[in-house]
C-alpha positions in Angstrom: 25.0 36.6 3.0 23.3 39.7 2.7 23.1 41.9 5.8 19.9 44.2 6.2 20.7 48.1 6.8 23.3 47.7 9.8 22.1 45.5 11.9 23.1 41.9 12.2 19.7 40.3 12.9 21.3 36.9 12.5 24.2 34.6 11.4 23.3 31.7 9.2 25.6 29.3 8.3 25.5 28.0 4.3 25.1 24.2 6.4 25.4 21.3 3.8 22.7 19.7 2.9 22.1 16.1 4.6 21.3 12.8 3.0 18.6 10.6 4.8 17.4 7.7 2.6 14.6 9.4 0.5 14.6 12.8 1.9 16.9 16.0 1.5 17.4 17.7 4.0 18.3 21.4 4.1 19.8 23.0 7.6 20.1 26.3 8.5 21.5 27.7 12.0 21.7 30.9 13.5 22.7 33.5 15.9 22.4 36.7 17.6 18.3 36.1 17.7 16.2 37.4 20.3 12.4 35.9 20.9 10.7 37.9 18.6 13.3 36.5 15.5 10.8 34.9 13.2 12.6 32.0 10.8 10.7 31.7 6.8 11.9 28.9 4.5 11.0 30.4 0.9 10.7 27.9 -2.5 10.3 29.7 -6.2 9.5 32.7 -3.8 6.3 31.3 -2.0 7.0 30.3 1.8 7.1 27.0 2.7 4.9 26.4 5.8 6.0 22.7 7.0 9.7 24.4 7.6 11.0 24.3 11.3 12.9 26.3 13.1 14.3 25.6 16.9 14.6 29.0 18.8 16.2 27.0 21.4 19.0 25.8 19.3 18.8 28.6 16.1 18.6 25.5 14.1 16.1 26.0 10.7 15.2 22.7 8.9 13.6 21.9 5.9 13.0 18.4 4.7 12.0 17.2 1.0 10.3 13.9 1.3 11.0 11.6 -2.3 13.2 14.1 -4.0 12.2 14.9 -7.7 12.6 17.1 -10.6 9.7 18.9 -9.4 11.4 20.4 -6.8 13.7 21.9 -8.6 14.1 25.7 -8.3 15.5 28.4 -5.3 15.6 28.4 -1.9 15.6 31.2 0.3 15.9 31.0 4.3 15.4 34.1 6.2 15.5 35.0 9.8 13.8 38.9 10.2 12.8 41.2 13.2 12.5 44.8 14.3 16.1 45.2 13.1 16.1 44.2 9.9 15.9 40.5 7.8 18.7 38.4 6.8 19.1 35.6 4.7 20.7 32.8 2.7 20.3 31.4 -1.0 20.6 27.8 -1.8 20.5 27.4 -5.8 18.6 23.5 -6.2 18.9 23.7 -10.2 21.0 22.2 -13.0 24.0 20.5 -12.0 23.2 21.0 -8.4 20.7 19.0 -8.2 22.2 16.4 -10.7 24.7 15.9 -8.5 22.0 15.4 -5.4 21.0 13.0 -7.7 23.9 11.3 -8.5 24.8 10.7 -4.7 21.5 9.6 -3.7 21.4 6.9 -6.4 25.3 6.3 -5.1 24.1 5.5 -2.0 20.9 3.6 -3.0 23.0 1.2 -5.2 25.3 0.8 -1.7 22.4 0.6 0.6 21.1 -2.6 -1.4 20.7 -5.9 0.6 22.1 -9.1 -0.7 20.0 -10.8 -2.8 16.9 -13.1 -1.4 14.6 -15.6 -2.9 10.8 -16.1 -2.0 8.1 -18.4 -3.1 4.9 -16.5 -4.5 1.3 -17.6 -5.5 2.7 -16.7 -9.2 6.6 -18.0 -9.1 9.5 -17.1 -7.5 10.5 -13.5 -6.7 14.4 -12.5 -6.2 14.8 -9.3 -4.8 16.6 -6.7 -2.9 16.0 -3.9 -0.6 17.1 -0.9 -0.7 17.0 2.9 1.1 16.2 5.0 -2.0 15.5 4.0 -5.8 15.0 6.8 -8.9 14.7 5.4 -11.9 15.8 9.1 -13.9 19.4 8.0 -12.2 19.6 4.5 -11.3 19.3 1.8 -14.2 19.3 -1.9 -13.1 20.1 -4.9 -15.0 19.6 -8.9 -14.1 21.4 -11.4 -15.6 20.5 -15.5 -15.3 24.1 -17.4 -16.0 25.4 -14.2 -17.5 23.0 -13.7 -20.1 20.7 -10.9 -19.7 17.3 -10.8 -18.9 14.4 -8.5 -20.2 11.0 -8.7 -19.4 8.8 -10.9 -20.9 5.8 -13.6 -21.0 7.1 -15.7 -17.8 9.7 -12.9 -16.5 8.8 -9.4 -14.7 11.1 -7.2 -13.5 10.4 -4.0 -11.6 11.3 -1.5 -8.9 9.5 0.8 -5.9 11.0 3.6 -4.1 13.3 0.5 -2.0 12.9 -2.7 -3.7 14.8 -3.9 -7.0 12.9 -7.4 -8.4 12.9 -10.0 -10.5 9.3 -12.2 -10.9 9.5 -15.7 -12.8 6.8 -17.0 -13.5 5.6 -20.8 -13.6 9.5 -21.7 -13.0 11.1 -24.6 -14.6 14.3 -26.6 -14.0 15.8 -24.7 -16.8 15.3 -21.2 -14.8 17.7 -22.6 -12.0 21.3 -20.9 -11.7 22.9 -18.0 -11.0 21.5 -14.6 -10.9 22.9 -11.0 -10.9 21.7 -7.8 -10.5 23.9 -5.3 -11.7 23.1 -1.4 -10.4 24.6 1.4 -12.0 24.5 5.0 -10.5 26.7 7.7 -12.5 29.8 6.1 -13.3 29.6 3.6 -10.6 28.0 -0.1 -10.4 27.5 -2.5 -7.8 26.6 -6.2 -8.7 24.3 -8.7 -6.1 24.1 -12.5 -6.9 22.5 -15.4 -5.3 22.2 -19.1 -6.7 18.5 -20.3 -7.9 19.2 -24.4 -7.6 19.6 -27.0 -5.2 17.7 -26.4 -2.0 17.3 -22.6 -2.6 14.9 -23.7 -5.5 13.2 -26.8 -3.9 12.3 -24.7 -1.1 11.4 -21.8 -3.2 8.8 -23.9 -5.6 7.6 -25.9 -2.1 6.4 -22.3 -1.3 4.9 -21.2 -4.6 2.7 -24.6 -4.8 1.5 -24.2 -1.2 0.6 -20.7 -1.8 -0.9 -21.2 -5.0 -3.1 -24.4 -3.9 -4.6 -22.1 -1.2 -5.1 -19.2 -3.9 -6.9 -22.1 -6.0 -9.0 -22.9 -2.7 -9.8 -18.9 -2.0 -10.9 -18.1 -5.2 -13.3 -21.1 -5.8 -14.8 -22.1 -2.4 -17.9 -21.2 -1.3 -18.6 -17.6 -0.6 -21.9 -15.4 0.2 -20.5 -12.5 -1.6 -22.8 -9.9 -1.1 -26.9 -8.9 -0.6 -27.9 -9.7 2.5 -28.8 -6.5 5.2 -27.9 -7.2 9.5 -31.2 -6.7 10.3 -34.6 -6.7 8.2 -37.8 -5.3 9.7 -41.0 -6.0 8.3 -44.8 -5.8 9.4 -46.8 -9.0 10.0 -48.8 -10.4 6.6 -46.4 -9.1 4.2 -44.1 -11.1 1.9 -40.5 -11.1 2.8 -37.8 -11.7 0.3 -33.9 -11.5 0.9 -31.6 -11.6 -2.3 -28.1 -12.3 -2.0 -24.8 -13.6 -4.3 -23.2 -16.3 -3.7 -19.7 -17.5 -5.5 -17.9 -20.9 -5.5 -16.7 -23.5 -8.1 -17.8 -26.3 -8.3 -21.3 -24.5 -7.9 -22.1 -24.8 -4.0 -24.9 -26.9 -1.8 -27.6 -24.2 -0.4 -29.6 -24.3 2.4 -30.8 -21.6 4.9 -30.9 -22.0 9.1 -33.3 -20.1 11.3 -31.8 -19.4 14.6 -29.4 -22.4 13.7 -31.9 -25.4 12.9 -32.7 -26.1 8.8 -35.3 -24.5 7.2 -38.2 -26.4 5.1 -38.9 -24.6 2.2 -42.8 -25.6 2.5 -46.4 -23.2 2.8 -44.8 -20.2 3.0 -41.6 -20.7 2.7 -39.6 -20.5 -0.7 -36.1 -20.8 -2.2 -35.0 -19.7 -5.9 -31.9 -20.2 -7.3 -31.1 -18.0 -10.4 -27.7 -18.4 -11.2 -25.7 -16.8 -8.6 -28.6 -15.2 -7.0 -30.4 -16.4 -4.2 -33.6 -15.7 -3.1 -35.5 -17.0 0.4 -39.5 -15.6 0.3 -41.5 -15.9 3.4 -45.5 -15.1 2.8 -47.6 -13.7 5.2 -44.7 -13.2 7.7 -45.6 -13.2 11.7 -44.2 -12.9 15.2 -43.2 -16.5 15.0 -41.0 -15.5 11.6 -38.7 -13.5 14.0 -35.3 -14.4 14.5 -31.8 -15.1 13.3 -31.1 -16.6 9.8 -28.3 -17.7 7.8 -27.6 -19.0 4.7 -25.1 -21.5 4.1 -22.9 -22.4 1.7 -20.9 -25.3 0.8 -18.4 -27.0 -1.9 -15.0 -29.3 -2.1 -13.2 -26.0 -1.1 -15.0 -24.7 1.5 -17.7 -22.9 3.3 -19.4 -19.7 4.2 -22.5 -19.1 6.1 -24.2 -15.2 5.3 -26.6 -14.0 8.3 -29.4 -11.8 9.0 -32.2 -11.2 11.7 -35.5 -10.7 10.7 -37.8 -8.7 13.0 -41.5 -8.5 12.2 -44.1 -6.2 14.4 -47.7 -5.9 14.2 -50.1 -3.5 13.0 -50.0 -0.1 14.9 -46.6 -0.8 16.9 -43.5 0.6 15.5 -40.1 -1.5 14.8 -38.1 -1.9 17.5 -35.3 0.1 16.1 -37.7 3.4 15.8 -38.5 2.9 19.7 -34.9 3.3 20.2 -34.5 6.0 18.3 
């Protein structure tokens, strides 16, 4: 470490570089500071502002969240006052962070959890967790009875930052076994296996068809989707019309409620149906039109009522809401 003119301002110690999951961590610590010390952690030259630095304990830390190529490059920690600066170097390039790399990948393969199977709306999903995944330095490979697997029509596999998985799709008898993950990092590999048959897979596929009968029930009951406002506010003798979209298969039941008893669509009173759209019209509206309405509906699957209150004020007043404004 270089020492400015001939005055120690402080004494940092080249610290190793910690390991926590997905971050890198580099530490710094230093001596012979006084309160008016001032600690700058420096990448590619520009200062890094989200660096810390305890007076208290002369501790300077800086913390890279999801390590990547992109942070490649120099480092520079400096401690400087009215005596002078001081600082140390820490070269993150080439091999050196290769080998960051290497050992993060080492310890993601090692921080994998054994293997576990789960039910999905789509299939069955075998996975594991894990503290840190990179795909530039980890490679995975699953195997079903020792033959390996790629992806394809009914089989996804895929990773995140801290899950390995496997997705089959509309499973079969002939997809039970045994399956393997094998994770290699450098020049080492860890394997995970679990066995897909037998109770594992009963209770597995039980799963899947209870959680794809309620996706079939979500997606086609009876919805009001969107169009209708909270409130409406209209003058007396105009024509009121609400719109709104309504979803469902087999094509819903319809009906509307005013402040909860049914509506008869006679007078002035009239309901179209185009399609998905949904229309109520009210003619001539007055005081007595006021109140809370809902439409509701209904099929095998389920239903949904959409609501709205409807104000209406005479000529020369002003809606309720601009009064209370």
């Amino acid at each position: 470490m270089d020492i400015y003119k001939q005055n120690r301002v402080g004494q940092a110690s080249r610290g190793k570089g910690k390991i926590l999951s997905q971050n890198q961590q580099r530490r710094h610590t230093v001596t012979n500071t006084k309160k008016e010390t001032r600690f700058q952690w420096f990448f590619q030259r520009a200062e890094v502002p989200d660096g810390q630095y305890d007076p208290e304990t002369g501790t300077g830390l800086l913390c890279i969240e999801e390590l990547s190529k992109k942070d490649k490059g120099i480092y520079r920690a400096m401690v400087s006052d009215d005596r002078g600066e001081d600082d140390t170097i820490l070269d993150l390039t080439g091999d050196a962070l290769d080998a960051i790399f290497t050992e993060l990948g080492r310890i993601g393969a090692l921080s994998a959890t054994p293997l576990k199977i789960q039910g999905t709306e789509e299939g069955i999903r075998i996975f594991s967790k894990v503290k840190y995944y990179n795909m530039e330095y980890m490679k995975t490979t699953w195997f079903h009875k020792d033959k390996r697997l790629e992806s394809g029509d009914r089989m996804r596999v895929g990773t995140t930052l801290d899950e390995i998985w496997l997705h089959i799709l509309d499973p079969k008898d002939s997809d039970k076994g045994k399956y393997t993950l094998e994770i290699a990092a450098g020049k080492e590999a860890r394997q995970l296996s679990t066995d897909l048959s037998g109770q594992a897979f009963d209770d597995a596929m039980a799963e899947h068809q209870r959680l794809k009968a309620l996706a079939i029930i979500e997606k086609n009951r009876a919805k009001v989707v969107r169009g209708l406002p909270d409130v409406a506010t209209i003058m007396e003798d105009k024509t009121l019309c609400l719109t709104c979209v309504i979803s469902g298969d087999p094509t819903p039941e319809i009906s509307w409620l005013k402040n909860d008893q049914p509506v008869t669509f006679l007078d002035r009173y009239r309901m179209e149906v185009r399609g998905t759209e949904v229309t109520i019209t009210i003619e001539k509206v007055n005081s007595d039109d006021s109140g809370r309405y809902g439409v509701f509906v209904k099929n095998k699957y389920g239903s949904e009522t959409g609501q709205v209150t409807i104000s209406v004020f005479k000529h020369g007043d002003e809606p309720k809401e601009l009064k209370s404004m």
